[in-house]
Structure formats: structure tokens, C-alpha cells
N, C-alpha and C positions, 0 to 999 in steps of 0.2 A: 504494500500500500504506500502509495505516494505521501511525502511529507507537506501538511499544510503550510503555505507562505504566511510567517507573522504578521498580523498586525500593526504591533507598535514598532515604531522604527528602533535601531539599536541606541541609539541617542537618547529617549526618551525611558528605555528599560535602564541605560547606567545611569541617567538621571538620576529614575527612583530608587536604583540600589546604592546611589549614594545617601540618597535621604535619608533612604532607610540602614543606610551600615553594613550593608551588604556587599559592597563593592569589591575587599577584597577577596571573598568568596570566590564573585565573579573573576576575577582577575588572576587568580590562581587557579582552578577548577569548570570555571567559564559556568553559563548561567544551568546547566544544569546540575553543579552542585550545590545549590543554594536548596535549603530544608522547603519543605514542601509548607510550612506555614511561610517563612518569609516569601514565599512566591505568592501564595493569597494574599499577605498585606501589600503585594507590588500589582497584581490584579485590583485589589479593593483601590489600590493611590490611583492607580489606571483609569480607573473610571469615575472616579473626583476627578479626575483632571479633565476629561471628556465633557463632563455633565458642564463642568463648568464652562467651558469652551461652547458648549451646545448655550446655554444661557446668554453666552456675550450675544452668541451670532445672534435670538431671537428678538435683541434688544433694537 
């Protein structure tokens, strides 16, 4: 089975895994060795950032 094309750009994933502390996981391991909760808190910032983004435009 073919792999789905991401999403979010790579930009915006080390973004959040800086915010969130994550980064040198990433950087050492790359993003799929980051714990399967910190990738739900980078899903859950993910889509704060979107809603928000969706908000400006409707203004």
C-alpha cells in the first residue's frame, strides 16, 4: 500500500516540535521516534493553528 502524502509541510511539524520540546527527538530519530502522545499534542497544536487560520480568512 502506497504511503499517504503529508499534510502539514515539514516547516510547520518542527515548528510545533519545537514548541513542544520535541525537536531533538526529531533530530536525532526523525519524527517517527517521537512517543505516540507527543504526536497527539503536535496533531491537537495542528489544528489550533488551522482553526485559527480558518477564523482570520472568514473575517
Amino acid at each position: 500500500m502506497a504511503r499517504r502524502r503529508g499534510i502539514m509541510s515539514e516547516g510547520l511539524k518542527w515548528e510545533i516540535a519545537k514548541e513542544l520540546g520535541v525537536a531533538d527527538v526529531v533530530q536525532r530519530e526523525g519524527f517517527g521516534g517521537v512517543s505516540s502522545r507527543a504526536c497527539g499534542m503536535m496533531v491537537h497544536k495542528a489544528i489550533e493553528i488551522a482553526e485559527r487560520s480558518l477564523a482570520q480568512q472568514r473575517r
